[in-house]
C-alpha positions as CSV (number, residue, x, y, z in Angstrom):
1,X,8.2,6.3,33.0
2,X,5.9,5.6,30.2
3,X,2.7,7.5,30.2
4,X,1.0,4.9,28.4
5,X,0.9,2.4,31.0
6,X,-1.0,4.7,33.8
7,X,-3.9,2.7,34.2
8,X,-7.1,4.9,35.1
9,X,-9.9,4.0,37.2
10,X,-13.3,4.4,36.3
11,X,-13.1,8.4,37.1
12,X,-10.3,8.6,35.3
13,X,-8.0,8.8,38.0
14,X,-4.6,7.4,39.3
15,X,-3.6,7.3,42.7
16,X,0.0,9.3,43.1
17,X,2.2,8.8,46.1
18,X,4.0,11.5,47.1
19,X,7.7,11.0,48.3
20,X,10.8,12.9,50.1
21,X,13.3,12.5,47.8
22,X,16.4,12.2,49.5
23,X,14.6,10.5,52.8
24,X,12.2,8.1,51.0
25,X,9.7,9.5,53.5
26,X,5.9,9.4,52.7
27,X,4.4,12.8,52.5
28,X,0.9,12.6,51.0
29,X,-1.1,10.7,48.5
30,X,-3.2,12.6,46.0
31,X,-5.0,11.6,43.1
32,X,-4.2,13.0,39.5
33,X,-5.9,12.8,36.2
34,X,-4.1,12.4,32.7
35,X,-3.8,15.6,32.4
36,X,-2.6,16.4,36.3
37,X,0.0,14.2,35.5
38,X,1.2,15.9,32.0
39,X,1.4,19.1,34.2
40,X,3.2,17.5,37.0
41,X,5.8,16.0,34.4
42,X,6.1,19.4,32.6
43,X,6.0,22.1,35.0
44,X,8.0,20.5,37.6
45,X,5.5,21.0,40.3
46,X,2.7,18.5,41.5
47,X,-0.6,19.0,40.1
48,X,-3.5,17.2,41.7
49,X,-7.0,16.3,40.5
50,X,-9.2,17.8,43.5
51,X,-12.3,14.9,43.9
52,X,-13.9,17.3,46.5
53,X,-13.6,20.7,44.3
54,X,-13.9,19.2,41.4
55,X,-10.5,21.3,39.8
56,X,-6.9,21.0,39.4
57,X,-5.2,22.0,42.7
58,X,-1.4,22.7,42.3
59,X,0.4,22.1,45.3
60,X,1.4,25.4,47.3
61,X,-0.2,28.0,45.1
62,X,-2.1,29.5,48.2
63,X,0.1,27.8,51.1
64,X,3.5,28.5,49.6
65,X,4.6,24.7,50.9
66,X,5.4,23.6,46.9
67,X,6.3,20.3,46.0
68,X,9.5,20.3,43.3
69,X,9.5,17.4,40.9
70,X,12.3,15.7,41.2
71,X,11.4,11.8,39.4
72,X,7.9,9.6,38.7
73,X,7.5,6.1,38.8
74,X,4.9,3.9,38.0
75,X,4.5,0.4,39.7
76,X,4.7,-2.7,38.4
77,X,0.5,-3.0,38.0
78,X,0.7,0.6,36.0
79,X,-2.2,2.1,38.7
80,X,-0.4,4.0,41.1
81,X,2.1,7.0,40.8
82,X,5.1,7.5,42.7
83,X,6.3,11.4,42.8
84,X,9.5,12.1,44.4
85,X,10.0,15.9,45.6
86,X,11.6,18.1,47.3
87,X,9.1,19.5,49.5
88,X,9.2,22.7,51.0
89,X,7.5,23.6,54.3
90,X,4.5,21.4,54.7
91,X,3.1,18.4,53.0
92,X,-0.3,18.2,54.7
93,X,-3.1,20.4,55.2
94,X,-3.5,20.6,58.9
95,X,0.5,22.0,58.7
96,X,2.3,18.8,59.9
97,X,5.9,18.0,57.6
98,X,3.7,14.7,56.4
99,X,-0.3,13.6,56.1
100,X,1.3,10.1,58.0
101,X,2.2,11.9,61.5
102,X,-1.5,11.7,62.9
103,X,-2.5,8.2,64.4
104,X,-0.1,4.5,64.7
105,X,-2.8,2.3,64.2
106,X,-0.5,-0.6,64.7
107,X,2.7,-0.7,66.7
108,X,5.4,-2.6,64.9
109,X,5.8,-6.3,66.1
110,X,8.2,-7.2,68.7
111,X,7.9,-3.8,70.4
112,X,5.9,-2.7,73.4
């Protein structure tokens, strides 16, 4: 992935989808600023860009449930990430494995 194509929004932000890496599932999406991103790439642990605290919030430092780097891809547009990880325990807040267990807004055509 070439850093130089991350294209920002106006707050200086990139959207960054977080992924299972060996079940392609969906865990979370965060948001990360350039420099979230450099500390993702080089620690080997996700580093978000907190909108509501205003501060770089790596994942698991207080809950333990870390997210371990394990590739980055940027789409074809250059404005959102991809992360893959190996997470361990919890992806989401409320303690659920992913942040997409909640509500089905949609039920997939062709079943009942």
């Amino acid at each position: 992935m070439s850093v130089d194509r991350v294209k920002y929004d106006a707050d200086g932000l990139v959207a960054a989808v977080i992924q299972q890496f060996d079940s392609r599932e969906v865990l979370m999406v965060g948001w990360m600023d350039a420099e979230a991103l450099n500390r993702t790439l080089t620690t080997g642990r996700v580093t978000f860009w907190s909108r509501s605290r205003g501060e770089y919030w790596r994942k698991g430092d207080t809950s333990g449930h870390i997210q371990l780097v394990k590739g980055a891809r940027l789409d074809c547009d250059g404005d959102t990430l991809l992360i893959e990880v190996d997470q361990i325990g919890a992806a989401c807040h409320t303690g659920d494995h992913t942040c997409f267990d909640a509500d089905d807004l949609h039920p997939v055509v062709g079943e009942s």
